[in-house]
C-alpha positions as CSV (number, residue, x, y, z in Angstrom):
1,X,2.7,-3.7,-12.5
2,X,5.1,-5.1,-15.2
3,X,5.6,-3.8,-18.1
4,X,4.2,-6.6,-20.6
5,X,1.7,-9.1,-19.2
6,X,0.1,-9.2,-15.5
7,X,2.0,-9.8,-12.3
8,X,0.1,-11.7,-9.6
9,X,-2.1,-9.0,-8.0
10,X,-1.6,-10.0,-4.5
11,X,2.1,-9.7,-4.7
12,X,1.7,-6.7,-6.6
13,X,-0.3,-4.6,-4.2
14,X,2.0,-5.5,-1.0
15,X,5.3,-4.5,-3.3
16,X,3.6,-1.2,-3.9
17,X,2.9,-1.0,-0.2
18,X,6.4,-1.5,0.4
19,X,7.9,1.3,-1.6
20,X,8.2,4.8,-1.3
21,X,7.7,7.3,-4.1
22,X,11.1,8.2,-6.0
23,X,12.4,4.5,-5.1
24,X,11.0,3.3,-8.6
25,X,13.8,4.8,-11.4
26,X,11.0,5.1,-14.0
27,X,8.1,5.9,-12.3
28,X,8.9,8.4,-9.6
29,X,5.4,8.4,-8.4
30,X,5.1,5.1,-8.0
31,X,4.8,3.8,-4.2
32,X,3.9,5.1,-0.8
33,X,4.4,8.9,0.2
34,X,7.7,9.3,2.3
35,X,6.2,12.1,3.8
36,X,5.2,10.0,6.0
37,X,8.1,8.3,7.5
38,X,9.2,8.7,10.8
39,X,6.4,10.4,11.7
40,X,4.1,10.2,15.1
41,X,2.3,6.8,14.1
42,X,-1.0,9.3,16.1
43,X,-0.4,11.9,13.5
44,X,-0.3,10.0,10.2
45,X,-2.8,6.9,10.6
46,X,-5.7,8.4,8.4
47,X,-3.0,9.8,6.0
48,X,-1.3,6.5,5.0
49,X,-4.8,4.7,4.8
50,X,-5.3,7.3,2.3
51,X,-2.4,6.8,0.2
52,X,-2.3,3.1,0.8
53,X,-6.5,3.2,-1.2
54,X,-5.0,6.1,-4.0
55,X,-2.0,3.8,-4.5
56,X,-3.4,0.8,-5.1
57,X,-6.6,2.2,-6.5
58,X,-4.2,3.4,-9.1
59,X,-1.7,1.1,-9.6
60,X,-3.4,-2.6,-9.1
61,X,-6.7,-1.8,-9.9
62,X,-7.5,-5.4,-9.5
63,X,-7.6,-5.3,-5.5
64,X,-10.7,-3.6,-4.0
65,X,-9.4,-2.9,-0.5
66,X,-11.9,-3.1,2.1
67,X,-10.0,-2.3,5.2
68,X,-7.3,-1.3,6.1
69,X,-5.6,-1.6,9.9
70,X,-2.6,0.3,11.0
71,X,-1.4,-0.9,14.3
72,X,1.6,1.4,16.5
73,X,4.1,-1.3,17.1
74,X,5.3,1.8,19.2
75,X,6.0,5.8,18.1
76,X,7.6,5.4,15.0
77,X,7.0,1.6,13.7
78,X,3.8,0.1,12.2
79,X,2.3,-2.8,11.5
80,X,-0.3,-2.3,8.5
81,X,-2.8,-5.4,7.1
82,X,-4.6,-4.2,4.1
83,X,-7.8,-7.0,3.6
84,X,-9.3,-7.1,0.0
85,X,-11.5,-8.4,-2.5
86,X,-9.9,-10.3,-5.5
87,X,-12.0,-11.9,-7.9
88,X,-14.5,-12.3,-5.2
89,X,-12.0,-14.3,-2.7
90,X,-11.4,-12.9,0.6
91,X,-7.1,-11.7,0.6
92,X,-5.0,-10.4,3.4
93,X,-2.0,-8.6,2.3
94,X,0.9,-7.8,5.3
């Protein structure tokens, strides 16, 4: 994710979970879809596991993301634990 050289991957993929698209000044697309937000957590489960897999798939292709959990803290708040693959050791991003 920075411009010159490689960032820690790890880090990398939970600071592009954390972001929403248009937060990053010179890369608008970068990030999570703000659609989203505020949402019924019922509604847009299968939607954010989506975008979180397209997001880091295209951003930190160095994570294979093998599962991804999205938990309803209540209507509106989640709690989201992506588990990966990076260079073949087991990761668990929150």
């Amino acid at each position: 994710m920075l411009s010159s050289g490689n960032s820690n991957a790890v880090v990398t993929a939970i600071n592009l979970t954390k972001i929403a698209r248009g937060e990053c000044f010179y890369d608008r697309i970068r990030g999570l879809n703000p659609d989203f937000f505020d949402k019924p957590t019922s509604i847009i489960k299968e939607d954010i596991k989506i975008d979180i897999r397209e997001t880091l798939g295209e951003y930190e292709p160095r994570v294979n993301v093998n599962k991804i959990e999205i938990n309803a803290i209540n209507e509106i708040d989640l709690d989201i634990t992506v588990k990966s693959q990076l260079e073949d050791m087991e990761n668990e991003l929150d």
